[in-house]
SENU-221961 format. One record per residue (C-alpha): residue in one letter; x, y, z. Coordinates in nm, 3 decimals. Each point is the difference from the previous one (the first is absolute). Layout:
   r         X         Y         Z
   A         X         Y         Z
...
This chain:
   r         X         Y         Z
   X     0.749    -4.794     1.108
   X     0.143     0.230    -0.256
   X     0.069    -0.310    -0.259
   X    -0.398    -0.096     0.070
   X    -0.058     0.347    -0.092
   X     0.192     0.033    -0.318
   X    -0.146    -0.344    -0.100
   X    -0.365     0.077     0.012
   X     0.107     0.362    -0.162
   X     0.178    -0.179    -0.281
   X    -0.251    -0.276    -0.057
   X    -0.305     0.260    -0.003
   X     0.158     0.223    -0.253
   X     0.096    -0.263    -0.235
   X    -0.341    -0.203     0.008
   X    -0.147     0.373    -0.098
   X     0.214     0.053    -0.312
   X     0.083    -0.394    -0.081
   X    -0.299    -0.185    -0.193
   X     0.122    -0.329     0.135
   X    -0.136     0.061     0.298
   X    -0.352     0.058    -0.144
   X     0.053    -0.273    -0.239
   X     0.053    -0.305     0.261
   X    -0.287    -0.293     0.031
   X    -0.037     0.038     0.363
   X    -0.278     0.278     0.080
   X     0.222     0.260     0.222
   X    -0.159     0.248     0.212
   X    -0.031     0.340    -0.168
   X     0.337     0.203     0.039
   X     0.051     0.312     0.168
   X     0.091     0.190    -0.361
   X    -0.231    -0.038    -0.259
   X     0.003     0.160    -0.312
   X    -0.261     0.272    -0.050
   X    -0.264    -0.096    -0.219
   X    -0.216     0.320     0.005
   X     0.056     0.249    -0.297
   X     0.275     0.288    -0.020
   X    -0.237     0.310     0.183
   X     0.023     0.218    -0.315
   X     0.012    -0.114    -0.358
   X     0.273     0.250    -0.057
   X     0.215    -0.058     0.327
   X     0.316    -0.159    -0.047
   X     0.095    -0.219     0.332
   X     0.008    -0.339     0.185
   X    -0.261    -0.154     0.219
   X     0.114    -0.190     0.298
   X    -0.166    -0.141     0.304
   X    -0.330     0.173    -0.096
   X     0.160     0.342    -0.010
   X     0.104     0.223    -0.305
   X     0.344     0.179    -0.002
   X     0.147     0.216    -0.247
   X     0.302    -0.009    -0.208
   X     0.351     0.017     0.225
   X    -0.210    -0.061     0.308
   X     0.111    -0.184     0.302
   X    -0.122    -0.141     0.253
   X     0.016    -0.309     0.288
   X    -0.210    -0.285    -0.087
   X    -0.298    -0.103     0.248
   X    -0.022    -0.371     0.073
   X    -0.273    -0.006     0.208
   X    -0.077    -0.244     0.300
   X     0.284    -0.087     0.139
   X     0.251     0.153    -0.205
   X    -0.124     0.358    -0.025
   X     0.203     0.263    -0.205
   X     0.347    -0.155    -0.096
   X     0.196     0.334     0.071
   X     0.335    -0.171    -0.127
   X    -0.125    -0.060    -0.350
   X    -0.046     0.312    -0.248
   X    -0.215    -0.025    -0.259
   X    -0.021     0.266    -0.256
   X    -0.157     0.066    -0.349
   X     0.235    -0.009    -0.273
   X    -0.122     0.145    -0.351
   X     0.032    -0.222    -0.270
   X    -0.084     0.114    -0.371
   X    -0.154    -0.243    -0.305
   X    -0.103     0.169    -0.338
   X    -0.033     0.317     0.142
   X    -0.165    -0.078     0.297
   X     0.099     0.034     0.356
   X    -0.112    -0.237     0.294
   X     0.166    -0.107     0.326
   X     0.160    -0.303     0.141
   X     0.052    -0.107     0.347
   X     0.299    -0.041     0.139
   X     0.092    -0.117     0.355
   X     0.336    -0.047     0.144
   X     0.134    -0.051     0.409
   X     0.124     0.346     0.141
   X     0.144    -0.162     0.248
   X     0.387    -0.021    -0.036
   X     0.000     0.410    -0.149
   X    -0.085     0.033     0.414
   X     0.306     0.205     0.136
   X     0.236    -0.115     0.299
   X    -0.152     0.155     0.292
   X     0.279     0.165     0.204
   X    -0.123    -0.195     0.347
   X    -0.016    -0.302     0.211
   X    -0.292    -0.053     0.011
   X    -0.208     0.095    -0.293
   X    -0.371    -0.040     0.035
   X    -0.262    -0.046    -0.290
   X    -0.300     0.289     0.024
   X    -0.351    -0.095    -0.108
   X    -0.007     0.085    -0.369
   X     0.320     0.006    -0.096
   X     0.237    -0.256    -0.186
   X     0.298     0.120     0.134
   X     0.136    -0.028     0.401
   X     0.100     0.329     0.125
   X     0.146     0.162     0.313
   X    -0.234     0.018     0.333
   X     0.111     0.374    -0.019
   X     0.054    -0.011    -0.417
   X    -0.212     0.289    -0.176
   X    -0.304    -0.268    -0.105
   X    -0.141     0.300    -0.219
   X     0.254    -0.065    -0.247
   X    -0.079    -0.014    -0.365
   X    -0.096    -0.323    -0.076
   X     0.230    -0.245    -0.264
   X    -0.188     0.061    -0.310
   X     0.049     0.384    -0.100
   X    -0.277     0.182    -0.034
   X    -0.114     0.250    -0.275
   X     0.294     0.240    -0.105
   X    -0.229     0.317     0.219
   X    -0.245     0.066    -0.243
   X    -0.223     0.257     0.169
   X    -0.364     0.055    -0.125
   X    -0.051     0.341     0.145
   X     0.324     0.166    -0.022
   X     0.022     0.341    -0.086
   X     0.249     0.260    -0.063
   X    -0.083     0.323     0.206
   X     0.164     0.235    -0.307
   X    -0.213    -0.126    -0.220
   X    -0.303     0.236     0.097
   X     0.190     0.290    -0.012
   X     0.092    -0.039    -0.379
   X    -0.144     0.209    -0.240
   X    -0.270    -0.186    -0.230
   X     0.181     0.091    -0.334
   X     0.349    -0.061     0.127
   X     0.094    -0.255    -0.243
   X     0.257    -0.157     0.243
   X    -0.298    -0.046     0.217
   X    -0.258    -0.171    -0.332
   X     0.273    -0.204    -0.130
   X    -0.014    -0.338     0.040
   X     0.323    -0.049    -0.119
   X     0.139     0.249     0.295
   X    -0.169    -0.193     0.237
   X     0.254    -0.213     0.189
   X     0.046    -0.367    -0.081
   X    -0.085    -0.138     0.399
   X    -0.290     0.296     0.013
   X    -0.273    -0.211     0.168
   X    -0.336     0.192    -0.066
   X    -0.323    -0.173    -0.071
   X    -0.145     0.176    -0.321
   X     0.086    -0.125    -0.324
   X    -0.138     0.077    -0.351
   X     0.008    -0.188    -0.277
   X    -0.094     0.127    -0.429
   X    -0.119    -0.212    -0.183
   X     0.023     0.025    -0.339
   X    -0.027    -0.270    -0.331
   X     0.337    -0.206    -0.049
   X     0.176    -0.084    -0.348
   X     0.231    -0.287     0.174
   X    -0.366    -0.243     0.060
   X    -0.122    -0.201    -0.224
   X    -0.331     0.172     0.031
   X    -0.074     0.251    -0.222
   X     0.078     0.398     0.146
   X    -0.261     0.216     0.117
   X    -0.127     0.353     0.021
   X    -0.144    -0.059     0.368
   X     0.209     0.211     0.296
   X    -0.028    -0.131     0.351
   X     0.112     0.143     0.343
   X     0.039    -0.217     0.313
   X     0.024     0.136     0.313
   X     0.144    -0.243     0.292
   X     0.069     0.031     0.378
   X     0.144    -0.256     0.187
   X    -0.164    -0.087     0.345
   X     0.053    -0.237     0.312
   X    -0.217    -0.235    -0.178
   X     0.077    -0.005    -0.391
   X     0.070     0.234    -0.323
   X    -0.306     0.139    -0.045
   X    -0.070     0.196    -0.376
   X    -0.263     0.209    -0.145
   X     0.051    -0.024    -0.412
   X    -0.153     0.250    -0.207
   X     0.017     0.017    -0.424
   X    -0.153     0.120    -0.310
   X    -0.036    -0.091    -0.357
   X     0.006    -0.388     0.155
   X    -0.263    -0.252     0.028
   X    -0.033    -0.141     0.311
   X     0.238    -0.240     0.060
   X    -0.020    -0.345     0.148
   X     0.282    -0.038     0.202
   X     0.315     0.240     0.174
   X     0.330    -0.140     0.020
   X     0.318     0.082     0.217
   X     0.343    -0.083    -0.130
   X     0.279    -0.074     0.121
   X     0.378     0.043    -0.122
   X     0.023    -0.279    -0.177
   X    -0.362     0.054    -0.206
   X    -0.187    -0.252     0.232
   X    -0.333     0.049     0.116
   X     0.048     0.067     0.329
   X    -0.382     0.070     0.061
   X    -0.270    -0.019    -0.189
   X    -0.372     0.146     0.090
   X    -0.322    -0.091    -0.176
   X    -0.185     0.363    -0.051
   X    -0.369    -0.039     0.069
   X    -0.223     0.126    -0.260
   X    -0.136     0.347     0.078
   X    -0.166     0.335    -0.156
   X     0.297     0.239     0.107
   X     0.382     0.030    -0.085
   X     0.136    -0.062     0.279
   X     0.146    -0.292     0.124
   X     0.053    -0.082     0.416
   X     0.244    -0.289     0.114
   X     0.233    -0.153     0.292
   X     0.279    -0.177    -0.062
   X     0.039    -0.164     0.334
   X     0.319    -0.148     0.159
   X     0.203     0.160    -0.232
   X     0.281    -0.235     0.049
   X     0.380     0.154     0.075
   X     0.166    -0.047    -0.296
   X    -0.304     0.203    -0.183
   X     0.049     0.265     0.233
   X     0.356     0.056    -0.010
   X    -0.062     0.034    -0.402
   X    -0.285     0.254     0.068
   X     0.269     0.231     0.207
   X     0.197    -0.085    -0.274
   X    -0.256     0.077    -0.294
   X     0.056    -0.278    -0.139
   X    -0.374    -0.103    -0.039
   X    -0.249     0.033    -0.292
   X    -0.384     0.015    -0.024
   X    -0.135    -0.142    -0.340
   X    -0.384     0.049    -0.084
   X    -0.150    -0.241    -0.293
   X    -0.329     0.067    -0.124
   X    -0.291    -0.200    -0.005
   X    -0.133     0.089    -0.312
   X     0.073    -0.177    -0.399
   X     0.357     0.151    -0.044
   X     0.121    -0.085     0.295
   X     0.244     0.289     0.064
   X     0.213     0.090     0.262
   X     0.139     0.305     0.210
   X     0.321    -0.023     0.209
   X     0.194     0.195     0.216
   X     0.290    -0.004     0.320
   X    -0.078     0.082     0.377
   X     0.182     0.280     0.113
   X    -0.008     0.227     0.286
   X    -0.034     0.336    -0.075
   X    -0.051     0.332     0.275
   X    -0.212     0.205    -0.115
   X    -0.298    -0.264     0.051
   X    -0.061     0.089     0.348
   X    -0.081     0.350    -0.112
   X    -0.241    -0.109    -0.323
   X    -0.339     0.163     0.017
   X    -0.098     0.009    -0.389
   X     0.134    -0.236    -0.278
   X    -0.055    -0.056    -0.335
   X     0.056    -0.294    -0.244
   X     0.148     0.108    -0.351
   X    -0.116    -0.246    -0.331
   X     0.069     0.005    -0.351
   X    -0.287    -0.011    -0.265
   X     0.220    -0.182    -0.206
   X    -0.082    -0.385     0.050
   X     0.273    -0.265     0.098
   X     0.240     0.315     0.043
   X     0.116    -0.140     0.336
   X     0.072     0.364     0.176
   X    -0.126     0.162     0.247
   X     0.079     0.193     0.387
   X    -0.196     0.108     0.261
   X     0.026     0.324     0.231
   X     0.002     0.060     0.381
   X    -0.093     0.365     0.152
   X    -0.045     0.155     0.269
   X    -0.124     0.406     0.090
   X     0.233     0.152     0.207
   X    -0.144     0.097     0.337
   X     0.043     0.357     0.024
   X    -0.056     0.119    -0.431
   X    -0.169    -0.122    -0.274
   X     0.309    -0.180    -0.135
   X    -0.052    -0.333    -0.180
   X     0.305    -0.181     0.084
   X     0.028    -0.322    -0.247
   X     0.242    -0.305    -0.138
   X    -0.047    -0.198    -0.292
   X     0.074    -0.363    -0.071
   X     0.010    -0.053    -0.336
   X     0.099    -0.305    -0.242
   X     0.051    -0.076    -0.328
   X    -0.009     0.344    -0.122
   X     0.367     0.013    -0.073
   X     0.205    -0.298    -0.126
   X     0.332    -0.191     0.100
   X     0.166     0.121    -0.360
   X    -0.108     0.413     0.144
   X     0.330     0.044     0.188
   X    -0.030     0.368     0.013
   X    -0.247     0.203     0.145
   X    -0.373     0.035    -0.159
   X    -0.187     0.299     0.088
   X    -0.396    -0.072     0.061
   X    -0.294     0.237     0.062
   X    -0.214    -0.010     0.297
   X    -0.291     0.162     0.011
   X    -0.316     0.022     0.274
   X    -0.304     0.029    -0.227
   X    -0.398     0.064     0.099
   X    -0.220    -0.123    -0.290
   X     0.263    -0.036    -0.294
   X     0.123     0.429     0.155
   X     0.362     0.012     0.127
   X     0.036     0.163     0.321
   X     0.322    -0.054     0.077
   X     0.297    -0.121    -0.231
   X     0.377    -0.128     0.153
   X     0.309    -0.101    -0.258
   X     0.249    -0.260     0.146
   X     0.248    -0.260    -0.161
   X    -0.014    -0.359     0.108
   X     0.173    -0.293    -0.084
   X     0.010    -0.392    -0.024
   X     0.198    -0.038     0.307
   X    -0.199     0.279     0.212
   X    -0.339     0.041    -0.112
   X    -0.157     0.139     0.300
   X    -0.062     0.338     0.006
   X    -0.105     0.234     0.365
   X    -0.128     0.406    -0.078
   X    -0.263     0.188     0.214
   X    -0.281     0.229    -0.190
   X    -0.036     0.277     0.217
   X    -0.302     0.224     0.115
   X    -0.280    -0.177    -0.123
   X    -0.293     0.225    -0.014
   X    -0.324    -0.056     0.129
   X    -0.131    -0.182    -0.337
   X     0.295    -0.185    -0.010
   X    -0.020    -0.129     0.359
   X    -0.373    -0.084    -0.106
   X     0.011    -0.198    -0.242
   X     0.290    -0.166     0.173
   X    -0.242    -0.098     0.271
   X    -0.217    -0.142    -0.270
   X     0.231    -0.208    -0.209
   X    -0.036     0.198    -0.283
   X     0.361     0.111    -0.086
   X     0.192    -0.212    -0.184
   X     0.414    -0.056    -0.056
   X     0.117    -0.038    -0.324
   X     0.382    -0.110    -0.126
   X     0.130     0.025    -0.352
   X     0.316    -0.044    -0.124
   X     0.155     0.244    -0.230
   X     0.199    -0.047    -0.360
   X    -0.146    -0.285    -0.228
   X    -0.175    -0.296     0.092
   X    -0.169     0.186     0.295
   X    -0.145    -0.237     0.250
   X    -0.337     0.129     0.254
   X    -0.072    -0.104     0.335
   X    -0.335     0.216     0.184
   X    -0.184    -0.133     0.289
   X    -0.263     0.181     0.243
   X     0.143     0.096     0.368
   X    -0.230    -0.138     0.247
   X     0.010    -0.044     0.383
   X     0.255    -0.306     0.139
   X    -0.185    -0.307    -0.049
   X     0.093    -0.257     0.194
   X    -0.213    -0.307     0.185
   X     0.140     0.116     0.319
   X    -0.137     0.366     0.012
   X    -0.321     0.171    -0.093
   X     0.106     0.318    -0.079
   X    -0.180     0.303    -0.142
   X     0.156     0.365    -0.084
   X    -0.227     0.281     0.186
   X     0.047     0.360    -0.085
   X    -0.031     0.330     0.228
């Protein structure tokens, strides 16, 4: 009976992959496996389609016959991702699990309904199955310490001192214009804000001094579009997306920060902002943020700011991202001027040094007044950066409230 079995096994697998089988003279009934003829789900999702159902890369699964072979639990299938010109797309592979089964340590082993493998009558049948499953990535993980960290501790807003395995589900991502594309560099500044879910990566993308642009792209290591999304067109700037079944091997590079977000504008020149996925602390925290620009066009710098108020004073805790303001030939410090400003009038003014390899910068401005905290409310104070020595280099941007497409969020004041 077993030989029967492994014949109809073998002979329906090969007439699903082999075009000989479809190619004969004699009209066959239709097979069990067909290939799926309907379209990918998303333009932008990489994956393979088979038996009428969509799987993502490094997926696995058991195929499903149907009447009267039902699901083949000795034959693995899985999704393997193959790349061509830059592009990444899955193919099928199916093999027989069947001789990786372990030597049961009984007499009589018996075969349980859904499994592959015979086991002991008294044999733990919870046991992990053959194929391993995800390396324990947890969603919703959380480190207790973390909320007992004080906002400015820069141990705690590093990303860098974050540790390697950390599993949290906020990333952040700025996005600023690139001199290794072939399109030409831009002025625009964009932050994106992601949080992974059960369900997908979802990402709110904010910018300025960019046109609306036509599509958002994820990349991967290697520089392939691992995603792609089509942005509607829209009055606002703000952009709202899901990557769905964010397939394993793109997650592991997300822990990893090992993914990019690339915007390209839909207007004439065609430009282009880029910038890595990382995790970074001090976004659970955010209640204001700000996106710095440059006046001068194609300059291709930029940062952004995250703050919070501290709960019990008026203190203005903040960290800056910034880019492009320093260059790789700076290898020694460069001191820069930040300063909070209401209508073109500096309130507050705060010297550091930054450099090329550690550009971000964390301070708190403390005991804003009541004016100060007013106009906070209202958006109408605004961070400014400069440089210092020659060839200065500005950055300002207004602080507003956290946008994200998540929230709705307003500041009220006592």
């Amino acid at each position: 009976m077993e030989a029967v079995g492994a014949f109809v096994l073998c002979w329906v697998i090969n007439c699903a992959w082999m075009p000989l089988c479809s190619g004969s003279r004699m009209k066959s009934p239709a097979l069990p496996i067909q290939s799926e003829r309907e379209p990918v789900p998303s333009k932008g999702l990489s994956g393979c389609s088979f038996g009428g159902r969509f799987y993502s890369l490094e997926d696995t699964w058991h195929p499903d016959l149907g009447e009267p072979f039902g699901i083949m639990h000795c034959v693995k299938c899985n999704c393997e991702p193959q790349r061509s010109k830059r592009k990444v797309f899955g193919k099928v592979s199916c093999r027989n699990i069947k001789q990786d089964c372990p030597e049961a340590k009984c007499a009589e082993p018996v075969l349980q309904p859904g499994h592959c493998c015979k086991t002991c009558p008294d044999g733990d049948s919870s046991r992990q199955p053959l194929e391993s499953l995800f390396d324990g990535y947890e969603y919703f993980q959380e480190k207790d310490g973390d909320l007992h960290k004080s906002y400015n501790d820069r141990s705690y807003l590093s990303a860098e001192a974050s540790n390697p395995t950390d599993t949290r589900t906020d990333f952040v991502a700025l996005l600023t214009g690139v001199s290794d594309s072939w399109l030409p560099s831009s002025s625009g500044v964009g932050r994106a804000r992601l949080t992974l879910t059960r369900t997908g990566l979802a990402f709110s993308i904010t910018y300025n001094s960019f046109a609306r642009p036509s599509r958002i792209m994820f990349l991967d290591s290697d520089g392939n579009t691992a995603f792609e999304f089509s942005v509607p067109k829209a009055d606002t700037d703000m952009i709202c997306g899901v990557w769905k079944n964010l397939p394993k091997s793109h997650l592991r590079q997300l822990q990893a920060e090992q993914l990019r977000v690339s915007m390209v504008a839909s207007n004439g020149r065609r430009e282009e902002i880029k910038g890595q996925v990382i995790k970074h602390r001090a976004l659970f925290a955010e209640t204001f943020s700000a996106i710095l620009t440059s006046e001068v066009e194609h300059s291709g710098i930029g940062g952004m700011a995250m703050l919070t108020l501290s709960d019990s004073e008026n203190n203005l805790h903040f960290i800056l991202m910034l880019q492009g303001l320093t260059t790789h030939s700076h290898t020694d410090l460069v001191p820069i001027r930040l300063q909070l400003q209401y209508r073109q009038h500096t309130l507050r003014e705060i010297r550091a040094n930054i450099s090329a390899q550690d550009a971000d910068f964390a301070e708190v401005l403390t005991d804003l007044n009541v004016r100060e905290l007013f106009w906070l409310s209202r958006g109408q104070l605004q961070i400014t950066v400069e440089t210092e020595g020659n060839d200065p280099r500005v950055i300002s941007g207004f602080i507003t409230g956290r946008k994200s497409c998540d929230i709705l969020q307003s500041v009220t004041q006592q």
